[in-house]
C-alpha positions in Angstrom: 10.8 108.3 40.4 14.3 108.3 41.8 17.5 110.8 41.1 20.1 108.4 41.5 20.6 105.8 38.9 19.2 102.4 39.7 20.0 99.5 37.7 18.2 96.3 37.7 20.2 93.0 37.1 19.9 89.2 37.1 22.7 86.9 36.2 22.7 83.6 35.2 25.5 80.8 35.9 26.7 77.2 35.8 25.5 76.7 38.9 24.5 77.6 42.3 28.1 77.3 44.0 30.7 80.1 44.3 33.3 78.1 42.0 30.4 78.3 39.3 30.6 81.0 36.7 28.8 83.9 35.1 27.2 82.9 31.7 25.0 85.4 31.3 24.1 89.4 32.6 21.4 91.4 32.3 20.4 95.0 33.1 18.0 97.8 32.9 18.3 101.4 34.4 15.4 103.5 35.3 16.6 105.3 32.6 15.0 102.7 30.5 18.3 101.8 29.1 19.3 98.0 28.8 22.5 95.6 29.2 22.3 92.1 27.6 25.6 89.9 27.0 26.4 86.4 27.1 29.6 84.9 28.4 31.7 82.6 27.9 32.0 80.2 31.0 35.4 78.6 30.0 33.5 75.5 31.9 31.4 72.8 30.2 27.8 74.0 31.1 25.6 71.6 32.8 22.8 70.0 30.9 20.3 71.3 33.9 21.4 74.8 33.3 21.1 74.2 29.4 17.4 73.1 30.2 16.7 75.8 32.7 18.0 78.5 30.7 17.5 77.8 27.3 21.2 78.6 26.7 23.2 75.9 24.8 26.9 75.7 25.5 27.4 76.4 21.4 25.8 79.9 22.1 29.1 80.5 24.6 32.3 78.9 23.0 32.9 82.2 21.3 31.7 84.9 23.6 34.0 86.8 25.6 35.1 85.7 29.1 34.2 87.6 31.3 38.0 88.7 32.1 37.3 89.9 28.1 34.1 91.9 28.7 35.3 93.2 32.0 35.6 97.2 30.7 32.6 96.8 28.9 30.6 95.7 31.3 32.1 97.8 34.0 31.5 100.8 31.8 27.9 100.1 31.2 27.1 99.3 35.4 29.6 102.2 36.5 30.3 99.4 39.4 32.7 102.5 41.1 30.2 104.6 41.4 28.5 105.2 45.2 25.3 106.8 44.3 24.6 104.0 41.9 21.8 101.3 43.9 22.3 97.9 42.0 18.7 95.9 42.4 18.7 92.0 42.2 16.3 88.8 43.5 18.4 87.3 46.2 21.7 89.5 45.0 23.2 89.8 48.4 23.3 85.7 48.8 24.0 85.6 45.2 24.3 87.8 42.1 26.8 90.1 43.7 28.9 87.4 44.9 29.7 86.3 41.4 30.1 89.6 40.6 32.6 90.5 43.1 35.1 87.9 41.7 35.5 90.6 38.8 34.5 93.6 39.9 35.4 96.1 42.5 31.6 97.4 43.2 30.8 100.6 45.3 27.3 100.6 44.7 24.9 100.4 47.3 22.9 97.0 46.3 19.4 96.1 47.3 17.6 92.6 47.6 14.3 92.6 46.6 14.0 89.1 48.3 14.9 90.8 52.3 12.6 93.9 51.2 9.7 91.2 50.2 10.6 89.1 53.2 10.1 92.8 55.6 7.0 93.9 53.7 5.4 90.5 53.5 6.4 88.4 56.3 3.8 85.9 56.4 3.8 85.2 52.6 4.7 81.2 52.2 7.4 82.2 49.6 9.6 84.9 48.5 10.2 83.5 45.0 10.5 84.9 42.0 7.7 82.9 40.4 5.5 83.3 43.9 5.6 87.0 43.7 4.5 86.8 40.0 1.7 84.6 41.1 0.8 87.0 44.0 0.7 90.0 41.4 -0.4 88.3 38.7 2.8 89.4 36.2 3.9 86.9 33.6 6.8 84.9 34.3 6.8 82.1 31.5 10.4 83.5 30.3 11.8 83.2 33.5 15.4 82.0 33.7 17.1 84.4 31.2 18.8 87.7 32.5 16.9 90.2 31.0 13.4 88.6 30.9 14.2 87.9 35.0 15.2 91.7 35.0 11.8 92.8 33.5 9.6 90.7 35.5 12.3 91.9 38.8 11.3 95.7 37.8 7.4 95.5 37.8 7.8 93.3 41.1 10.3 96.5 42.9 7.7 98.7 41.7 4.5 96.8 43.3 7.1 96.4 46.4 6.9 100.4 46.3 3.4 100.6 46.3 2.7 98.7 49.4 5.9 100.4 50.8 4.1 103.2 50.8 1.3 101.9 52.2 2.6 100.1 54.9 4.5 103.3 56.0 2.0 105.7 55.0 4.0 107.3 52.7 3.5 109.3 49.3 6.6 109.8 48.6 10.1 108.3 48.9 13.9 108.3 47.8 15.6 105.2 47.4 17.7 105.9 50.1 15.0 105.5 52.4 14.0 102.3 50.9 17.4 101.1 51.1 17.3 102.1 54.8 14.0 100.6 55.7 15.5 97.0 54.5 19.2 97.6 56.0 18.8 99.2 59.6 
């Protein structure tokens, strides 16, 4: 659908604050190619987080840091490359904060939460698990990176279908989408 490489992504964290820490990154390219990799906090991990993620502080204590995995995961994202659109729920109050303690990112990056909240501006809630409800896509495994990353795809996709609608469309570039949701 699009020329440019677009990766979705979803992390998870110890917590909600910006001292908090990346545990957990997950990605998928329209390319259909996927990024999965735990890591390891150097923090205890709350027992909320354990409960909401499923993740157990055992499954960390000997992953890489994320200082460790750094070239890895910078390899995989391509984080310096412009014509790269990064696509995360709420990732410009979130995901790409946590992300910018590490990385130098020249992607363009899209919030499917501000292009929900401009298509659907009545809807009570923007949430992840509303949306699902709204389209009726599964989100029992919510909470881990790459299931969130899944469910985050079919939701952009249904967000491109009433794009079109909305502006009478048949076609579009993601450029225009990212556009639509920034100007």
């Amino acid at each position: 659908m699009f020329c440019n490489r677009v990766i979705f992504y979803d992390l998870e964290t110890t917590g909600l604050k910006d001292t908090d820490n990346i545990i957990e990154i997950g990605a998928k390219d329209n390319k259909g190619n996927t990024f999965e990799k735990l890591i390891n906090p150097e923090c205890e991990l709350p027992n909320f987080i354990e409960n909401l993620t499923g993740i157990k502080q055992n499954k960390l204590l000997y992953r890489h840091t994320i200082l460790q995995a750094k070239k890895q995961i910078n390899e995989w994202f391509d984080f310096g490359n412009k014509d790269i659109y990064l696509i995360a729920h709420n990732g410009d109050s979130f995901d790409i904060k946590f992300l910018l303690k590490t990385f130098d990112i020249k992607c363009k990056q899209i919030d499917t939460l501000k292009l929900f909240k401009k298509l659907i501006p009545n809807q009570q809630s923007h949430s992840i698990k509303s949306l699902c409800n709204l389209y009726n896509i599964d989100c029992s495994k919510h909470h881990r990176a790459l299931e969130d990353v899944i469910i985050l795809e079919q939701l952009f996709y249904k967000a491109i279908e009433l794009y079109k609608i909305i502006l009478n469309k048949k076609k579009i570039n993601i450029e225009d989408l990212y556009n639509y949701i920034y100007n």
